[in-house]
C-alpha positions in Angstrom: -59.1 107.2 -50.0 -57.1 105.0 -52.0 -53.2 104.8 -51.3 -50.4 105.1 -53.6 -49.8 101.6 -54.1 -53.7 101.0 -54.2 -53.4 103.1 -57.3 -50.1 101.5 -58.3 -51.7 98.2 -57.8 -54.9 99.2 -60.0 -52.8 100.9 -62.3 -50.3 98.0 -63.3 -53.2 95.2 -63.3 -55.4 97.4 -65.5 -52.2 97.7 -68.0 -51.6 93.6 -67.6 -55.2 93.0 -68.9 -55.0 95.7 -71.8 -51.8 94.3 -73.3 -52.9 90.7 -73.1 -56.2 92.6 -75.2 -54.1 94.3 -77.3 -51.6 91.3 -78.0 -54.6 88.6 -78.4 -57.0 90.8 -80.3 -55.8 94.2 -81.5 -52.6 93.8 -82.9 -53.3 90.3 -84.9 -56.5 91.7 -86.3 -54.5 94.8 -88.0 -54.3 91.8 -90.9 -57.9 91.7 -91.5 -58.6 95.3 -92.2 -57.9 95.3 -95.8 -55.1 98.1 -97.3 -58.2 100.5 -98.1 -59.4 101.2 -94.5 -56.2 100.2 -92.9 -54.9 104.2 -92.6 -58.5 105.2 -91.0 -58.8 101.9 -88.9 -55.4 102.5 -87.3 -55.1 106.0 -86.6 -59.1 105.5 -84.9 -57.2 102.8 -82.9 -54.4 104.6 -82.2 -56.1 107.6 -81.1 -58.6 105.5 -78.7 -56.3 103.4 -77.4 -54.1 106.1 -76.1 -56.2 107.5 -73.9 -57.1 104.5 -72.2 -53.2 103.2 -72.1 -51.6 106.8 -71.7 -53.0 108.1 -68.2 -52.6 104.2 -67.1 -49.1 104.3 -68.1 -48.7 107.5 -66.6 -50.5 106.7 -63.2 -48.6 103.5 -63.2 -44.9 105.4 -63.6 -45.9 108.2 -61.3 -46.8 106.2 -58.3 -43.8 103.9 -58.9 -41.6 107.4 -58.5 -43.7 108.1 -55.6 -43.1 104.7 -53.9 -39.6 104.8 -54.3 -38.8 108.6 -53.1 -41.2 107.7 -49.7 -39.1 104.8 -49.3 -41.3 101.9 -50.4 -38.2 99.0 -50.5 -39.9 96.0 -51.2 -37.9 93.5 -53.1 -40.7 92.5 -54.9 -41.7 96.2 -55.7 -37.8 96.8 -56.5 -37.5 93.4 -58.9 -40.6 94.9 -60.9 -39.0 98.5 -61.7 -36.3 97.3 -64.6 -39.6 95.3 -65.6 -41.1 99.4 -65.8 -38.5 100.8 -67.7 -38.1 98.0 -70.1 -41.7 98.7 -71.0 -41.2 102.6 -71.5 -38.2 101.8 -73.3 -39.7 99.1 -76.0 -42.8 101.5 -75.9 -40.7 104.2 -77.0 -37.9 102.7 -79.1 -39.6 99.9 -81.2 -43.8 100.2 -80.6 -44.2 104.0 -81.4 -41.9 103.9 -84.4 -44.0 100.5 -85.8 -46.9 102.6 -85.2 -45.4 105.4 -87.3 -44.6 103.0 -90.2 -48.2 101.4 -90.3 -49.8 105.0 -90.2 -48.4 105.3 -93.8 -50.5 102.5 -94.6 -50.5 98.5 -93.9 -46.8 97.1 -94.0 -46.4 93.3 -93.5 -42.9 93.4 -92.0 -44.0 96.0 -89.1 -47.3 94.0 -88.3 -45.4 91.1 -87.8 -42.7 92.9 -85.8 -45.4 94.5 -83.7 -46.8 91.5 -82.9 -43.9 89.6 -82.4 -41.7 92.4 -80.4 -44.9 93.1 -78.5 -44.7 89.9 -76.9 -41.9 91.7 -74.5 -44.4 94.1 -73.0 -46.8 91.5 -72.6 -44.4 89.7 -71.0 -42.8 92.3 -68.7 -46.1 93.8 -67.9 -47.6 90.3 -66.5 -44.6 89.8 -64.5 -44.7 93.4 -62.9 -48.7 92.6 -62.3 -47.2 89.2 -59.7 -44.3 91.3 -58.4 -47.0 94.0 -57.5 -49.1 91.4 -56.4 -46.7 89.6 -54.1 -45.4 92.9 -52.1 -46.5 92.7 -48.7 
């Protein structure tokens, strides 16, 4: 049976390679829709894509709790966790409410700050996958 931070481990490397997708692929090609398909083709993607990123994101900040309250003191483990919340916190604060704008319809401005302010995630999120990685 797997442990926590075999989970943990799983979890956060799953997440690295989906936001380097989503950065790369997904988000960029919102632009090519067209304004006609644009409502349908985003709330299809954003219905799909969270439920592959929300029970990762989930599993990924649930066994991070668990680590800490057993004790788990690594300072690689403990260097990645304001890495964690900065995600949940640009997740919540500027990603979901870009989402919200282009669900009215394809807006030029929020693309473009989706991309660009997604760059943080993608960032934080391949920096947690090496802190993870380097715990002993």
């Amino acid at each position: 049976m797997p442990s926590v931070f075999h989970i943990h481990y799983a979890a956060t490397w799953a997440l690295v390679g989906l936001i380097w997708t989503i950065q790369i692929i997904h988000y960029p090609l919102f632009g090519q829709v067209g304004r006609e398909q644009f409502i349908s083709y985003h709330q299809r993607h954003t219905r799909l894509i969270t439920l592959v990123v929300g029970p990762l994101m989930l599993a990924e900040l649930g066994t991070a709790v668990l680590l800490v309250l057993t004790g788990t003191r690594d300072p690689w483990f403990l260097a990645s966790l304001p890495l964690l919340a900065s995600i949940w916190i640009s997740t919540w604060m500027v990603q979901i409410p870009l989402h919200n704008t282009l669900a009215n319809g394809f807006d030029a401005k929020a693309h473009h700050r989706l991309v660009t302010s997604n760059w943080w995630r993608t960032a934080a999120w391949s920096a947690r996958g090496i802190c993870i990685m380097m715990m002993d």
